[in-house]
C-alpha positions as CSV (number, residue, x, y, z in Angstrom):
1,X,0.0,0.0,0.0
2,X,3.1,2.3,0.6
3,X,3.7,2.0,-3.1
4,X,0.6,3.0,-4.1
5,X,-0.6,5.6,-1.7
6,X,2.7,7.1,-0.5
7,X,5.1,6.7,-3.3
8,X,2.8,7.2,-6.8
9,X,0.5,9.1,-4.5
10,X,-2.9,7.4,-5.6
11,X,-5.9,8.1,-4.0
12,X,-6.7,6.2,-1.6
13,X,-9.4,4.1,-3.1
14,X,-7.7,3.9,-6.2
15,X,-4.5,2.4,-4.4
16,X,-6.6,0.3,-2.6
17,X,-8.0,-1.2,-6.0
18,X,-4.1,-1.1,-6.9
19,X,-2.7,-3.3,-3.9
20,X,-5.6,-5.6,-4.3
21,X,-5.1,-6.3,-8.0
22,X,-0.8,-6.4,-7.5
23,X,-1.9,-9.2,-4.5
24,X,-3.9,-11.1,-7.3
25,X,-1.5,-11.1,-9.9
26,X,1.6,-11.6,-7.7
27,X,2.2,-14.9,-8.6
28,X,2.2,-14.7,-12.3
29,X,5.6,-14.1,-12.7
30,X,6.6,-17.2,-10.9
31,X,4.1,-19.7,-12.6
32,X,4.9,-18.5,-16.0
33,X,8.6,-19.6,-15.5
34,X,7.8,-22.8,-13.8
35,X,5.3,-23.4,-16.6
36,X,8.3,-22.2,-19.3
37,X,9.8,-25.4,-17.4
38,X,7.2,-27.9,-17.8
39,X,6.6,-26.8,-21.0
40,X,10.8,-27.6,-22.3
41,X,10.7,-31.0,-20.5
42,X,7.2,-32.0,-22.2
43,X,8.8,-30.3,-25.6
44,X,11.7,-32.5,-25.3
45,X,10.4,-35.5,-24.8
46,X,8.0,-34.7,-28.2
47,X,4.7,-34.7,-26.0
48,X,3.4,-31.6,-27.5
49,X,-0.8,-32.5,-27.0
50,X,-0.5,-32.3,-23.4
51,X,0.4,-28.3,-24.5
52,X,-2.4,-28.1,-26.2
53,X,-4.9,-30.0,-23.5
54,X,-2.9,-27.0,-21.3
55,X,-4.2,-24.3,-23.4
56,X,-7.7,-25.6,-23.4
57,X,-8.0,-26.0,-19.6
58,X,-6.4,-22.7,-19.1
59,X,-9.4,-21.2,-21.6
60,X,-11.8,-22.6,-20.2
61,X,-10.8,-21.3,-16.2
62,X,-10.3,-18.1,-17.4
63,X,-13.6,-18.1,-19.3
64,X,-15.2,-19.2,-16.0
65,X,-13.4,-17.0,-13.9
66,X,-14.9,-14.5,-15.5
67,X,-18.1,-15.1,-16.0
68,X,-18.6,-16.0,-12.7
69,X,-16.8,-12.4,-12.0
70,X,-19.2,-10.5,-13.9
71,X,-22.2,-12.3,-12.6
72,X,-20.9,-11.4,-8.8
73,X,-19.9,-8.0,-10.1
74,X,-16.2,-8.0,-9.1
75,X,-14.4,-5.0,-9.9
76,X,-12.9,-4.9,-12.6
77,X,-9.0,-4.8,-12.3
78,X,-9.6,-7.6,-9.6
79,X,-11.6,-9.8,-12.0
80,X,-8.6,-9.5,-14.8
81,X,-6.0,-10.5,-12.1
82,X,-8.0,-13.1,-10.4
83,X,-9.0,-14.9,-14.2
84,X,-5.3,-14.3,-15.2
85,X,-3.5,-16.3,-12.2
86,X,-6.7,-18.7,-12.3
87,X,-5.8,-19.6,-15.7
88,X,-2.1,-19.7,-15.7
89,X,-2.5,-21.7,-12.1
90,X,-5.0,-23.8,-14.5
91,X,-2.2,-24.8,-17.4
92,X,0.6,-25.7,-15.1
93,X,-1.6,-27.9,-13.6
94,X,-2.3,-29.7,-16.9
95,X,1.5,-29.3,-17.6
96,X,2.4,-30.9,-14.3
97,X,-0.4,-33.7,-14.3
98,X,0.7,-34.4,-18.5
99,X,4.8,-34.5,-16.9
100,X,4.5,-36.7,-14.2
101,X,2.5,-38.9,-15.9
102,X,4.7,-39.1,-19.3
103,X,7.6,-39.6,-16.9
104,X,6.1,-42.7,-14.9
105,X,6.1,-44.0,-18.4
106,X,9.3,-43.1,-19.6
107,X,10.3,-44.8,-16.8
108,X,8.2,-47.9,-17.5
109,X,10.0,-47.9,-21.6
110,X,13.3,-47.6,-20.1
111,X,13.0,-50.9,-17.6
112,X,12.3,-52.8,-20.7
């Protein structure tokens, strides 16, 4: 809230609204790069549908997030962060689930 109110010198509901949404959306940064990750070991093994499956879940979240926002009547800035991580949080998921998976059986091919 410092940031907001004291250094860029919002008003206070507006910095409110600010701290709220940088909250929401603080996570992104880290999830992207873990899903960057997932993404190169599932790439490198050639298992590029689980990518796609990824994609579609994270659509799909984000689509509900959102509706589900508007029919509560979330602000906003609040809504767009919350769907965001939602759907990002959604696709590593998928990534994770597709990985582990594909690596119980490249383990399994391997023993052979």
């Amino acid at each position: 809230r410092i940031l907001f109110s004291w250094i860029i010198q919002a008003k206070p509901p507006i910095a409110e609204v600010a701290h709220a949404c940088y909250l929401l959306s603080a996570a992104v940064p880290f999830v992207d790069a873990a899903q960057a990750y997932v993404r190169g070991l599932l790439t490198a093994h050639h298992l590029t549908v689980s990518r796609l499956v990824a994609v579609v879940a994270a659509m799909a979240v984000l689509l509900g997030v959102l509706s589900a926002g508007v029919a509560f009547r979330w602000s906003g800035p609040a809504l767009a962060a919350s769907a965001v991580t939602s759907a990002l949080l959604a696709e590593l998921a998928v990534l994770s689930f597709a990985w582990a998976r594909a690596k119980t059986l490249i383990q399994v091919v391997a023993m052979r």
